[in-house]
C-alpha positions as CSV (number, residue, x, y, z in Angstrom):
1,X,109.3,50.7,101.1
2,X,109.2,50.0,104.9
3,X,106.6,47.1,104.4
4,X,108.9,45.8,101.8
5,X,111.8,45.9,104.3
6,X,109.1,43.9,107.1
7,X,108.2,41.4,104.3
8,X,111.5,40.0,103.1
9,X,113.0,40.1,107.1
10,X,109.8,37.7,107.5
11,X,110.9,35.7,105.1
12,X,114.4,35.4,105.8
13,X,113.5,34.4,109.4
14,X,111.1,31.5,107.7
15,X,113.7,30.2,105.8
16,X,116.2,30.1,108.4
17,X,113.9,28.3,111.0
18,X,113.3,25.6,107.8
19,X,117.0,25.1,107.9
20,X,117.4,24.8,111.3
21,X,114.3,22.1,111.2
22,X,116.7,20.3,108.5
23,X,119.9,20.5,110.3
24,X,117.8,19.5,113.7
25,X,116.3,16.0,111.2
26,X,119.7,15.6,109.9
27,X,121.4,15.5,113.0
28,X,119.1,14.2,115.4
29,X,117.2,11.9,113.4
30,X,118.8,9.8,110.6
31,X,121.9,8.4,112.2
32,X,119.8,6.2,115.0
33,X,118.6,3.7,111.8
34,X,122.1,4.5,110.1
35,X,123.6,3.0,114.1
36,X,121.0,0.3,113.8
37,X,122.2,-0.9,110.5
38,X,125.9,-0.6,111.1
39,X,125.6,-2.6,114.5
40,X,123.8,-5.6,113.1
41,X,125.8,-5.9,110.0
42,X,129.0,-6.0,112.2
43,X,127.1,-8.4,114.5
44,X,126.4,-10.6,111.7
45,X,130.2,-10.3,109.7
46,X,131.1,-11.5,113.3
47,X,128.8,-14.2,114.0
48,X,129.9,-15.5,110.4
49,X,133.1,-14.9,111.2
50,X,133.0,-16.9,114.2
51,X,131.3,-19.7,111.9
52,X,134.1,-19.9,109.3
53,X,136.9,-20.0,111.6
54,X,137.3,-23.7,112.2
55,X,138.5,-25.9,115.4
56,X,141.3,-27.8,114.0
57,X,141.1,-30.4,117.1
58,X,137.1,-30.8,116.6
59,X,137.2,-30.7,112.5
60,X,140.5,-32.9,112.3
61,X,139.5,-36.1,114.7
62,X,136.2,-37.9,116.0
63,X,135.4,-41.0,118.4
64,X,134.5,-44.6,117.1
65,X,133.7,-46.9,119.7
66,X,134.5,-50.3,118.8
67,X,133.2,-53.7,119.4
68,X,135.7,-54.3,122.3
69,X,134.6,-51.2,123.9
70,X,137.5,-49.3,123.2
71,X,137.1,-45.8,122.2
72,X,139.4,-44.9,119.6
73,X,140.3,-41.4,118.2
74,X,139.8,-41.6,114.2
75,X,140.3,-38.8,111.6
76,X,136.8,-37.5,111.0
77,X,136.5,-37.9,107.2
78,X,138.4,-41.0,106.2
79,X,139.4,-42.2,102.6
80,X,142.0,-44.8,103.1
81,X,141.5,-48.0,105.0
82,X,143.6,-51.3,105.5
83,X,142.2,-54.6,106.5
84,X,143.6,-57.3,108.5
85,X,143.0,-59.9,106.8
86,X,140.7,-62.1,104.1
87,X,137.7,-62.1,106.5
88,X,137.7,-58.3,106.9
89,X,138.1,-57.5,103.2
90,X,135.1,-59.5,102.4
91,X,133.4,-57.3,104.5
92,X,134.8,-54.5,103.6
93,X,135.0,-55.0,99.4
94,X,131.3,-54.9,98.9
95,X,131.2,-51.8,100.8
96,X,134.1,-49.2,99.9
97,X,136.2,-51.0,97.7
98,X,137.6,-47.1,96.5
99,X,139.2,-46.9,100.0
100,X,140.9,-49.8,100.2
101,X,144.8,-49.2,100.0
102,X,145.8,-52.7,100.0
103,X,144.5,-56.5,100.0
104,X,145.3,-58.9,102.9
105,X,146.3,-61.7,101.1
106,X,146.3,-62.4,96.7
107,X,142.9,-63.6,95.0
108,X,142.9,-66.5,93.4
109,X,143.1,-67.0,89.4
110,X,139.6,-66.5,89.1
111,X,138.7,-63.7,91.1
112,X,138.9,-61.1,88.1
113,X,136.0,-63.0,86.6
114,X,133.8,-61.1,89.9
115,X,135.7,-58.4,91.2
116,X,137.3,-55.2,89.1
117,X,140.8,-55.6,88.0
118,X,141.9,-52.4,89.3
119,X,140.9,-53.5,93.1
120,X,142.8,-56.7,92.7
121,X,146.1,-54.6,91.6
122,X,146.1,-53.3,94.9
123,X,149.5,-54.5,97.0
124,X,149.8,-57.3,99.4
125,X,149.7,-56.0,102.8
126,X,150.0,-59.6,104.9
127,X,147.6,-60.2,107.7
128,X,147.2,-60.0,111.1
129,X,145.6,-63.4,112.5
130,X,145.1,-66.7,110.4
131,X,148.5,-68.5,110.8
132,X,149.7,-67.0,106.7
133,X,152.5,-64.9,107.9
134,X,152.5,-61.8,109.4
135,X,151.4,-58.2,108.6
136,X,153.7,-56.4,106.7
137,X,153.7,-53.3,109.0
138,X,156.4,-51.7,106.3
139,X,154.2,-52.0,103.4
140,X,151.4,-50.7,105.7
141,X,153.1,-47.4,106.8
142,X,154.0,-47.1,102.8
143,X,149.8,-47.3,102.2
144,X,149.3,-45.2,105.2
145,X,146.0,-45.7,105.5
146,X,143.7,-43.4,107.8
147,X,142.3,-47.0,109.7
148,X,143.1,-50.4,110.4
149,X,139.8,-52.5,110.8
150,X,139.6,-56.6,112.1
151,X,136.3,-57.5,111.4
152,X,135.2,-61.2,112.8
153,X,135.9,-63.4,115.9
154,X,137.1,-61.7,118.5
155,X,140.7,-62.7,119.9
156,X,140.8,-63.1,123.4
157,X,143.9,-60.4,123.2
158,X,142.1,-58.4,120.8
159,X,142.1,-55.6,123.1
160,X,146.1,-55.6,123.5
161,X,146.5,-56.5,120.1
162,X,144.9,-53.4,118.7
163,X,146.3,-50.8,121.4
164,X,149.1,-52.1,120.4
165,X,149.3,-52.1,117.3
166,X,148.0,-48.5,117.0
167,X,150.9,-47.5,119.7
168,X,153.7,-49.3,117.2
169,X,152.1,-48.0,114.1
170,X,150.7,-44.4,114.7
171,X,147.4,-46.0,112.8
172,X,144.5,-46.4,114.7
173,X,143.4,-50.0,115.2
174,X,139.3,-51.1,115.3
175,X,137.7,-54.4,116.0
176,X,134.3,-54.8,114.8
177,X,132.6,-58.5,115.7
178,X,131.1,-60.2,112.8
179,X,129.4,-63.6,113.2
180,X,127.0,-65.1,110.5
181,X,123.8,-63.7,113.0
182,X,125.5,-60.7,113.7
183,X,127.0,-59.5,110.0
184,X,123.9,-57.0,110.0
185,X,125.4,-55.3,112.8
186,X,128.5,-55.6,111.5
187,X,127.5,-53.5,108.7
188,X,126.4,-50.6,110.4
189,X,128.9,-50.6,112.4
190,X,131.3,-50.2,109.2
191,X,129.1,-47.7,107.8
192,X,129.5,-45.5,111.0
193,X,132.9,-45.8,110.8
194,X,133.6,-44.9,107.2
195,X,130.3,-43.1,106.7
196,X,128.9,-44.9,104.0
197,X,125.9,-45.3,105.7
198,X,123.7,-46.0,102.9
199,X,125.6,-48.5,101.3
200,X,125.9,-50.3,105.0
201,X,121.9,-50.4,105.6
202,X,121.5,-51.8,102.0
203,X,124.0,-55.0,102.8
204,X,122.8,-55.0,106.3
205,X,118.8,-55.5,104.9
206,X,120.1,-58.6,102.5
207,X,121.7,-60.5,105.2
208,X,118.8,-59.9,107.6
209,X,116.2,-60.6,105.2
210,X,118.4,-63.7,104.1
211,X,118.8,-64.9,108.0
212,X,115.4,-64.4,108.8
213,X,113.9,-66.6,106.0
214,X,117.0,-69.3,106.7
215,X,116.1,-69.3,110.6
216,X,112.4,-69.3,110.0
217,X,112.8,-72.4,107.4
218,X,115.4,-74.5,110.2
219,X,112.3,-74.0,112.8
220,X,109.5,-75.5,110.8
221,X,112.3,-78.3,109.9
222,X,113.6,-78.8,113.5
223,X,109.5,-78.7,114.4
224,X,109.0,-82.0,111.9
225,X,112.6,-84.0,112.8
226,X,114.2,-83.5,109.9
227,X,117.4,-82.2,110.4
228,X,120.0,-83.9,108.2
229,X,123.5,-85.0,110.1
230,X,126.5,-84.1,108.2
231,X,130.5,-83.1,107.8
232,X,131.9,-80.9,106.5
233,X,135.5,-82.5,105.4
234,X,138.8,-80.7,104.5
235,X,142.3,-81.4,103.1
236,X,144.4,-83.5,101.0
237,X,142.7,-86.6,102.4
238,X,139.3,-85.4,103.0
239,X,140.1,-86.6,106.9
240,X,140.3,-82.7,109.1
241,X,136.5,-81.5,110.2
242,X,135.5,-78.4,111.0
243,X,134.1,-79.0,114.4
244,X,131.1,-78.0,116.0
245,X,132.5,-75.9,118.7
246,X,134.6,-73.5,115.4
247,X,133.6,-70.5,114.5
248,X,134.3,-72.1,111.2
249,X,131.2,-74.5,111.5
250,X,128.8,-71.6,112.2
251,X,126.8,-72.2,109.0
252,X,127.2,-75.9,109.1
253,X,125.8,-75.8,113.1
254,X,123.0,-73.9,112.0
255,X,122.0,-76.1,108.8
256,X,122.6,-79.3,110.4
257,X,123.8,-81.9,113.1
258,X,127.3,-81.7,112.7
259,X,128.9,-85.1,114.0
260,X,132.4,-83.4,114.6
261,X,131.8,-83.2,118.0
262,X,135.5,-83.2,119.4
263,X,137.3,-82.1,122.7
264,X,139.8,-79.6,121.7
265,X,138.5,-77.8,119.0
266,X,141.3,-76.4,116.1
267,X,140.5,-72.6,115.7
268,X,142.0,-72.4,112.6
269,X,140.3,-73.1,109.4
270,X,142.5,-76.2,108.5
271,X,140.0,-77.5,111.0
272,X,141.0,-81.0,113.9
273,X,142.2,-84.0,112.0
274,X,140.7,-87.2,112.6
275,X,141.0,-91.0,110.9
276,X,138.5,-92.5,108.4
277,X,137.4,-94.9,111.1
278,X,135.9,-91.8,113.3
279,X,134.0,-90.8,110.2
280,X,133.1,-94.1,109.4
281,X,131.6,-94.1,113.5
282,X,130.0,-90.7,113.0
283,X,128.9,-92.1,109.7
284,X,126.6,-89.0,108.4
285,X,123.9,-88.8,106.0
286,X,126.0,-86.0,103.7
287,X,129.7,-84.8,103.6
288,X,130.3,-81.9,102.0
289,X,134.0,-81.0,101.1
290,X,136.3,-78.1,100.8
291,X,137.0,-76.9,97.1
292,X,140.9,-78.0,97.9
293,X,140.0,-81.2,98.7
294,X,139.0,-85.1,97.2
295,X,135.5,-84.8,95.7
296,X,137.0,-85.8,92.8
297,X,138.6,-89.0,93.7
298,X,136.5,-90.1,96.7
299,X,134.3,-91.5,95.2
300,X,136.6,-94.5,93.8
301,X,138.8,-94.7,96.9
302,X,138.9,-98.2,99.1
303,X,139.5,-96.4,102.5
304,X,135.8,-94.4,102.0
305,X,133.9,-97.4,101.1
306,X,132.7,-98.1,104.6
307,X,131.3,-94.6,104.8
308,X,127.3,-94.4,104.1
309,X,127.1,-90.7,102.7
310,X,129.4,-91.6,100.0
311,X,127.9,-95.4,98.9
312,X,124.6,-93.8,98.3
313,X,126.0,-90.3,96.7
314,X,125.2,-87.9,99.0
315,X,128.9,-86.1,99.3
316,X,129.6,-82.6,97.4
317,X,131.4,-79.8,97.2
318,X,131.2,-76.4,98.6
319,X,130.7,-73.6,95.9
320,X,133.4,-71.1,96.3
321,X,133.8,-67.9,94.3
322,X,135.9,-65.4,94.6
323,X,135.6,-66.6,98.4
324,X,134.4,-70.5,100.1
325,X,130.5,-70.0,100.7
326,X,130.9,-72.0,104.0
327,X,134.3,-70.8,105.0
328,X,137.9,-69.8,104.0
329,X,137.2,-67.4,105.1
330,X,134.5,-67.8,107.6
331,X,132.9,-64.1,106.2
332,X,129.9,-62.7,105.2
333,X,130.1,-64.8,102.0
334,X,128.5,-68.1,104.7
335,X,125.1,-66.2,103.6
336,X,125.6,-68.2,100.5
337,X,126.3,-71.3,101.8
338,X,123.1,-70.5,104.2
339,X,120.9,-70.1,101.0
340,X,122.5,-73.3,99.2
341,X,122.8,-76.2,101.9
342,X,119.2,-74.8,102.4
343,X,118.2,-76.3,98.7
344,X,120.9,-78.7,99.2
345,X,119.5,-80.9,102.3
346,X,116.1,-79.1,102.6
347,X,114.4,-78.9,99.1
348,X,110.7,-79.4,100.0
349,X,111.5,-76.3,102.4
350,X,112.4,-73.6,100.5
351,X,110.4,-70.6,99.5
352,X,113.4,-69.2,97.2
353,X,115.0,-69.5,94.1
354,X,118.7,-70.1,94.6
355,X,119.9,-69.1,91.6
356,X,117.9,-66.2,92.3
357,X,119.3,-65.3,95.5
358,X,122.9,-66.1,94.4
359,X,122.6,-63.6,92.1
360,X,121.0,-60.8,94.0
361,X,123.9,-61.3,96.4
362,X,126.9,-60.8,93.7
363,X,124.9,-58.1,92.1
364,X,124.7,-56.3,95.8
365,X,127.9,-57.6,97.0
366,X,130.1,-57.1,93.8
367,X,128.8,-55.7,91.8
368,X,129.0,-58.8,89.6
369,X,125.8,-59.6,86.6
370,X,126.3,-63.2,87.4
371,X,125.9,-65.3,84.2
372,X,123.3,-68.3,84.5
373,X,126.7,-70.0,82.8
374,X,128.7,-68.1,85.4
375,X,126.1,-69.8,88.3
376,X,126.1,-73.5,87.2
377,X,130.0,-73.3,87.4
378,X,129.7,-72.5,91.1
379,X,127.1,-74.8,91.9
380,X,127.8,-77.9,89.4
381,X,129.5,-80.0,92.3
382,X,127.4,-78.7,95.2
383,X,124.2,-79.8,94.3
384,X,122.6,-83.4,93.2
């Protein structure tokens, strides 16, 4: 009986010191990983936390320096843009037409044959240079569009003009320079600012590819004397040039002597007027004229007898569709007038296939299948 009594006091006492062991585990033991666990998890809610919560100022607005060196504060994801006139929405067109909230100036009857109709529904919005009335800043506000952008020839007030303008309108105002050897920059430059970079490196690579193989041609041709003298004639009466010193003659400077070497240079695309006499002096080997102007008729008028070019045959006239391919405007659409004054004056020099390269560009640029009935309309009184 009193070993009995022994025995189970034994195990009593081993069952309580298993307990206590337990308790002692329990509460000594398990909550330092249970601690660990909770701490990082709250860590990490807060670091996400932190993440998610966004800076209104940072997420709202970012910087875009542009070609006049003016830094300019622009929302950072923009979906609306207005041009400021028919140069810039050349540029722009091929790029983000979707974004466009209005046209500088209306197409002509035949643009729908190249670009959608639903772009060419858009409203008139005016423009900003050119000397064709003003921007309608009304009709802009309406649109409000996230940018303004001039793309082209810089104005020497183009820095006033566009703090201005961004001051009076609440819209932000950017130049970006375009020239025909700078459109490549020009492009990247637009991609950055509406962040269609992709789209901006593939028209950037045409006209750089194109450039290059125009330049490299005009060196082997300057190299053997061959460089053909010409005009490039506008108006009612075939008598304004676009003179060497115009950004207008860029692609007719680079192609060619141009004779229209003259003192006070127009600006404007209407180009200086002269007399029939001073082309009769300058007397070049080809004229090429402006779509507007007297190809037709030239050819059987008395005052342009005396004139060489147009005795022997050797006058034309510029391609244009839906834009001029050697101005009106001067944009990136010169490429084209690169590409065809280069089969025009050069033929033994050229490595491409206009119609080739014509199409490439309105398949890139516009999104346009161009026809080979479509092409020989452009071309059939711009080439012999």
């Amino acid at each position: 009986m009193e070993k009995n009594k022994k025995t189970n006091k034994r195990l009593l006492l081993t069952v309580l010191l298993l307990l206590a062991a337990l308790l002692f585990t329990a509460c000594g033991k398990s909550p330092e990983p249970v601690k660990e666990a909770i701490e990082t998890k709250t860590e990490t809610e807060v670091e996400t936390a932190a993440e998610e919560v966004p800076s209104e100022e940072v997420a709202a607005t970012r910087e875009f320096t542009d070609s006049s060196g003016r830094t300019v504060t622009i929302p950072t994801e923009i979906t609306k843009i207005a041009v400021s006139g028919p140069l810039t929405q050349v540029y722009v067109l091929p790029l983000c037409p979707e974004m466009m909230v209005g046209f500088a100036s209306e197409f002509s009857a035949e643009a729908s044959i190249y670009i959608p109709q639903k772009y060419l529904d858009l409203p008139k919005l005016g423009q900003l240079y050119g000397g064709r009335g003003e921007m309608d800043l009304e009709a802009l506000l309406a649109a409000a569009p996230d940018v303004v952008i001039d793309v082209g020839e810089a104005k020497k007030t183009i820095v006033e003009d566009m703090d201005s303008l961004t001051e009076q309108t609440g819209i932000p105002f950017v130049h970006i320079d375009a020239t025909v050897a700078t459109a490549p920059e020009a492009y990247r430059k637009l991609g950055e600012l509406t962040e269609k970079t992709e789209k901006a490196e593939e028209l950037a690579a045409w006209c750089e590819k194109t450039y290059k193989m125009i330049t490299d041609m005009m060196e082997k041709i300057d190299a053997d004397g061959k460089r053909k003298t010409l005009l490039y004639c506008l108006g009612d009466a075939g008598i304004n040039v676009i003179a060497e010193g115009s950004f207008h003659a860029e692609s007719v400077n680079l192609m060619s002597t141009n004779l229209a070497v003259i003192e006070d240079v127009v600006s404007s695309g209407g180009g200086n007027e002269v007399d029939i006499e001073q082309i009769m002096n300058w007397d070049p080997e080809v004229i090429v004229f402006s779509p507007d102007s007297i190809y037709d008729t030239v050819g059987s008028e008395s005052s342009w007898s005396g004139v060489t070019a147009i005795n022997t045959g050797y006058f034309y006239e510029t391609p244009s569709g839906p834009y001029g391919w050697l101005s009106s405007p001067p944009s990136v659409q010169r490429y084209l007038g690169l590409i065809w004054l280069g089969e025009l004056l050069y033929p033994e020099y050229t490595e491409y296939d206009l119609k080739s390269e014509v199409k490439d560009y309105y398949e890139l640029f516009y999104e346009c299948d161009l026809t080979d009935e479509m092409y020989e309309n452009l071309v059939e009184k711009a080439l012999p």
